[in-house]
N, C-alpha and C positions, 0 to 999 in steps of 0.2 A: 223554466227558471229554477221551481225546486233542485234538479238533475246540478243543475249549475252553482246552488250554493253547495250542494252537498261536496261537490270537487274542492271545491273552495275550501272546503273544511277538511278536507281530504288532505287539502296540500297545506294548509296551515299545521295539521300535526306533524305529516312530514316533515317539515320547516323547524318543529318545535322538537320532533324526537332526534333530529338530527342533530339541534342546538344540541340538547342534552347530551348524545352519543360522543360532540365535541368537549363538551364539559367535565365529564367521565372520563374520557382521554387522557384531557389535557391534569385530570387530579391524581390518574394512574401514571402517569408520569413524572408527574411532581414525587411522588410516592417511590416510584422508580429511582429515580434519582437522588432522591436523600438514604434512602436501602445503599446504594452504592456508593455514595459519598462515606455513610455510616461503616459497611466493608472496609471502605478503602482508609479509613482512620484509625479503624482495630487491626489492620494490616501493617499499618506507620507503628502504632503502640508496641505489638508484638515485636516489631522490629528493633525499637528503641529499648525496651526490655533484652532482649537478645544482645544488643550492643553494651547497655549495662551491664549486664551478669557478666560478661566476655571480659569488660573490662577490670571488673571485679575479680572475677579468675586470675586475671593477667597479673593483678596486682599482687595477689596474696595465694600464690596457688601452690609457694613456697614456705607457709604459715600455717600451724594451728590456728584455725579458727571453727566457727561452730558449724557453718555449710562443710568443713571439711567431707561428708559423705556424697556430696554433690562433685567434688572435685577428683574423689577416689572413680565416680564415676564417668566422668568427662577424659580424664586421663586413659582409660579403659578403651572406652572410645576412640581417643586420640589414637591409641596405638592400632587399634583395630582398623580406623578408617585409613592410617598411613601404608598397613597391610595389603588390603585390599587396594589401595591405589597401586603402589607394587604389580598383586597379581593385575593388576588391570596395564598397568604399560608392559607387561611380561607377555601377557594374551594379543594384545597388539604389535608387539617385536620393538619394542617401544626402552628408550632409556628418559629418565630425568636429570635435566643439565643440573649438575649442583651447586654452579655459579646460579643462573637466571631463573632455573624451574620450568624451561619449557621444554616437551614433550618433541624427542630426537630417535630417530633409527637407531635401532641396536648394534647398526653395522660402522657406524660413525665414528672415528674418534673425537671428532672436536665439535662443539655447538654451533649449527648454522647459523643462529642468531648472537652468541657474545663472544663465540671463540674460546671458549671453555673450553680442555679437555675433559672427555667424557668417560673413560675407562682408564682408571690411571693403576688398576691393575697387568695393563697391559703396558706399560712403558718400563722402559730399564734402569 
């Protein structure tokens, strides 16, 4: 009988440390889940700031104002990333429709997609 409770008591912890193991779980998960929830809201904020500023640029990017040193730098940018997208449809054999903006063979005259022509260097 001794042998017998001691099982007994054997399998009551296990019973108990397992509860626990489930409860631990299920709190590292809760935990888990509010971490990513919390991510994913400073991810929206970033966002909505980024949309602000943009639209703010957009408004006044023609303006003395006092971010104007922000806008000297964005411009900079701008021209930089227009570049670079260039070299990047160049390296591809790539033209940009200047009607729609999508991405056409160099060998094309006209936009598969709006019927743009696409090199009007070459016309007479």
């Amino acid at each position: 009988m001794a042998f017998e409770f001691d099982l007994n008591k054997v399998k009551e912890s296990l019973v108990n440390a397992g509860k626990e193991v489930e409860s631990m779980a299920k709190d590292a998960s809760a935990v888990a889940k509010i971490k990513i929830d919390i991510h994913n809201k400073e991810v929206f904020l970033e966002k909505q700031y980024a949309l602000l500023g943009k639209a703010f640029y957009e408004a006044h990017k023609d303006e003395e104002v006092e971010e104007q040193v922000y806008f000297t730098s964005i411009k900079e940018a701008e021209v930089e990333l227009a570049q670079l997208n260039a070299d990047l449809l160049a390296a591809q054999g790539a033209v940009e429709c200047p009607s729609c903006g999508s991405k056409q063979p160099q060998d094309k005259a006209f936009c598969a997609d709006c019927g743009a022509a696409l090199n009007k260097s070459e016309e007479l």
